[in-house]
C-alpha positions in Angstrom: -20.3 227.8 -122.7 -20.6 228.9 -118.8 -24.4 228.8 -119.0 -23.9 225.3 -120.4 -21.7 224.2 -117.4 -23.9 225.7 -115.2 -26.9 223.6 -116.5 -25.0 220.3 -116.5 -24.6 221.2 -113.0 -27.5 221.6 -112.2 -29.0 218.5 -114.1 -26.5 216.4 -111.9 -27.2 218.0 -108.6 -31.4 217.2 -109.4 -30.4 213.6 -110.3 -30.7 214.1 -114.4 -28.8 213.1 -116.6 -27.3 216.1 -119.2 -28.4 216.1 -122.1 -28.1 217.9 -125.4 -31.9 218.3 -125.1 -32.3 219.2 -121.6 -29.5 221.5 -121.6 -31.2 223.3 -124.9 -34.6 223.7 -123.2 -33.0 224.9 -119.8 -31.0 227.7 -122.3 -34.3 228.6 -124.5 -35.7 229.1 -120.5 -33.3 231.4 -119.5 -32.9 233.3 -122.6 -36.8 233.7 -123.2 -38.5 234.1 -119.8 -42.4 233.5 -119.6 -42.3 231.1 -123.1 -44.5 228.6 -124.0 -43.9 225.4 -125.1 -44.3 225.6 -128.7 -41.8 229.1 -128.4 -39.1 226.6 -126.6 -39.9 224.0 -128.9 -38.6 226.2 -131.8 -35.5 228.1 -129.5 -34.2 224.1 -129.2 -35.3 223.2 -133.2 -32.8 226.2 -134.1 -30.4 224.9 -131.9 -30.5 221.1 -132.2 -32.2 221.0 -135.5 -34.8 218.1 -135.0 -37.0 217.9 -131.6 -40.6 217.5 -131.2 -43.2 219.2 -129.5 -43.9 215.9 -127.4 -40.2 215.7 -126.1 -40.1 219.1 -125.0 -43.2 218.9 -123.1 -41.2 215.6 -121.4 -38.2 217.8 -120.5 -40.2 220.1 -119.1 -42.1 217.9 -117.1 -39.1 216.4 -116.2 -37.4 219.6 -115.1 -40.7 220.9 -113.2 -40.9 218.1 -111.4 -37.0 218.6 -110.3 -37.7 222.2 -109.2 -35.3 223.8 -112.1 -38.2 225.6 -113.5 -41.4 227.2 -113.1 -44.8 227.1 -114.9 -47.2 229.1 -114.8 -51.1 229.7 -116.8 -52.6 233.0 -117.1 -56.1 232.5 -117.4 -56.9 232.8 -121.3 -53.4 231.9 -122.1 -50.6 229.0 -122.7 -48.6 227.5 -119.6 -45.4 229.6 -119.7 -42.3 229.0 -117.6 -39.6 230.3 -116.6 -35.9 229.6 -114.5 -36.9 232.6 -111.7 -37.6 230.2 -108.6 -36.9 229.9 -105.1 -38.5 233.3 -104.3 -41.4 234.7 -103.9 -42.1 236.8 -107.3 -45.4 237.4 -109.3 -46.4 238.8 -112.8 -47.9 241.5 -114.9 -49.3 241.0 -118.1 -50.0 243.2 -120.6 -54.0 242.6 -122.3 -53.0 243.6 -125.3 -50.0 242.0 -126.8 -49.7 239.3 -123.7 -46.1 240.7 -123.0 -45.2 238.8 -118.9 -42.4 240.3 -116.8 -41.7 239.4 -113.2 -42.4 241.9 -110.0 -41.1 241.4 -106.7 -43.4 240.7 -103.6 -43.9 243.8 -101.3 -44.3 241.3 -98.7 -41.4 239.6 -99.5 -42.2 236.1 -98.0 -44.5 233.3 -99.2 -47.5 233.9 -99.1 -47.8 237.4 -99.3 -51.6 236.6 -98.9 -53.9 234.9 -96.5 -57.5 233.9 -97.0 -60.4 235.1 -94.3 -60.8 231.0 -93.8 -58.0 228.5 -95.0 -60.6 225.7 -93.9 -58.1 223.4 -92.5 -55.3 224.1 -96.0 -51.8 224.6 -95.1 -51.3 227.8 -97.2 -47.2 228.4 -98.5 -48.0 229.8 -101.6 -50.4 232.8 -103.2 -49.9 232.9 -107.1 -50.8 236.6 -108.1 -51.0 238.1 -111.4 -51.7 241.9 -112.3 -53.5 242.6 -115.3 -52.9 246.0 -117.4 -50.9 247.2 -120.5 -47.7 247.6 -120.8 -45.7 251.0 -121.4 -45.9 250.1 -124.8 -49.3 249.3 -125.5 -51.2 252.5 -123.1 -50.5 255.0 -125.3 -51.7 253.2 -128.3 -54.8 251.8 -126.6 -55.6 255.5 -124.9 -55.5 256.8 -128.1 -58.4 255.2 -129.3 -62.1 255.5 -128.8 -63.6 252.3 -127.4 -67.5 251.7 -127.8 -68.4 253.8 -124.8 -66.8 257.1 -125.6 -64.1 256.3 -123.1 -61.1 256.4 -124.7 -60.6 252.9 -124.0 -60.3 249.6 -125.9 -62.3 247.2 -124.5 -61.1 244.0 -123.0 -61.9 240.6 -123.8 -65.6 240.0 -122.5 -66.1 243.9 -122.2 -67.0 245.2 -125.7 -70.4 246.8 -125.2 -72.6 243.5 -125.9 -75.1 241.9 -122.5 -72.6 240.5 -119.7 -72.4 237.1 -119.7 -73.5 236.5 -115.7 -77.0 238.0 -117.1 -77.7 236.4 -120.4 -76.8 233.0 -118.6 -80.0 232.6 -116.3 -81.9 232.3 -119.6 -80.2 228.8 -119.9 -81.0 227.7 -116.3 -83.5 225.5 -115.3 -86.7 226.8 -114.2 -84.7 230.3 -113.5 -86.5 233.9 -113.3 -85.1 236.3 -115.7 -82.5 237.6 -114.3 -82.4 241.1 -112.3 -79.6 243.5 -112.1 -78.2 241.8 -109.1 -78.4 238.1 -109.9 -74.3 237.3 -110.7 -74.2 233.8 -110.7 -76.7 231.5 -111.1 -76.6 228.1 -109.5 -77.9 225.7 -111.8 -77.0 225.3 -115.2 -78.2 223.3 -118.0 -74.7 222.1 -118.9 -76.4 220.9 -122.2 -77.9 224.5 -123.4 -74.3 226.2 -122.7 -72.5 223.5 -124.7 -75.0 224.3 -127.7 -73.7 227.9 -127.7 -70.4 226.8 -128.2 
């Protein structure tokens, strides 16, 4: 019941009102750090019995928007949120079963990071996010022979086959084959890439 008073008070103090919702999605927050929607969405189903996707999307909005929470989107992944904000924190995810836990900056103060060039930005945040596996996932994955006799399992986008940035200049306009240096091509037929889909 504390967490609950400690909610209310919050809602209150960011001009909310409380809510049996709100107060719900703040608790499936706290008690399941880096969530998505849809994993909050059934937290607040079990607790309240009937609430729709749409309406916790709204308290979250609603909640972002009031600084309670934080969101974040790992490339490849759901936004997830979380209640860990007013400091200067990052993440590390695990590539094989998507597991997200918090790390403290070294640095300590935001941002930890600064650009050669901020071309004219005013820079107060760096968003980071370190990529690996987790203590229980690199044993497993080390165990295994990936396709290159390594020992490891490849990652999305690295299973063996022709890189993307090379089989792409094919679908360029008026583009040379590609060499082993070409990364990026400039042009794309927007149209030819869609057709691959």
């Amino acid at each position: 019941m504390e967490g609950s008073t400690v909610h209310a008070t919050l809602l209150r103090r960011s001009g909310l009102q409380v809510t049996a919702q709100r107060l719900a999605v703040l608790r499936a927050v706290r008690e399941l750090p880096h969530s998505s929607a849809a994993e909050i969405e059934a937290r607040v189903r079990a607790d309240l019995g009937a609430v729709s996707l749409q309406a916790v999307y709204d308290t979250l909005a609603a909640l972002l928007e009031r600084g309670l929470i934080r969101k974040i989107q790992p490339a490849g992944s759901a936004a997830r949120y979380e209640d860990r904000i007013g400091d200067n924190h990052h993440h590390l995810i695990c590539r094989v079963c998507g597991r997200v836990v918090d790390v403290d900056c070294q640095l300590g103060s935001a941002p930890c990071l600064q650009p050669a060039d901020v071309r004219g930005y005013e820079i107060d945040e760096a968003e980071i996010v370190y990529w690996g596996r987790c203590p229980d996932c690199a044993p497993s994955a080390a165990s295994r022979k990936g396709p290159r006799g390594d020992g490891v399992t490849p990652l999305p986008g690295d299973r063996g086959e022709e890189p993307l940035w090379r089989a792409v200049p094919t679908l360029v306009r008026g583009a040379a084959p590609a060499s082993e240096d070409a990364r990026s091509p400039s042009i794309v037929d927007h149209r030819a890439v869609a057709a691959l889909g």
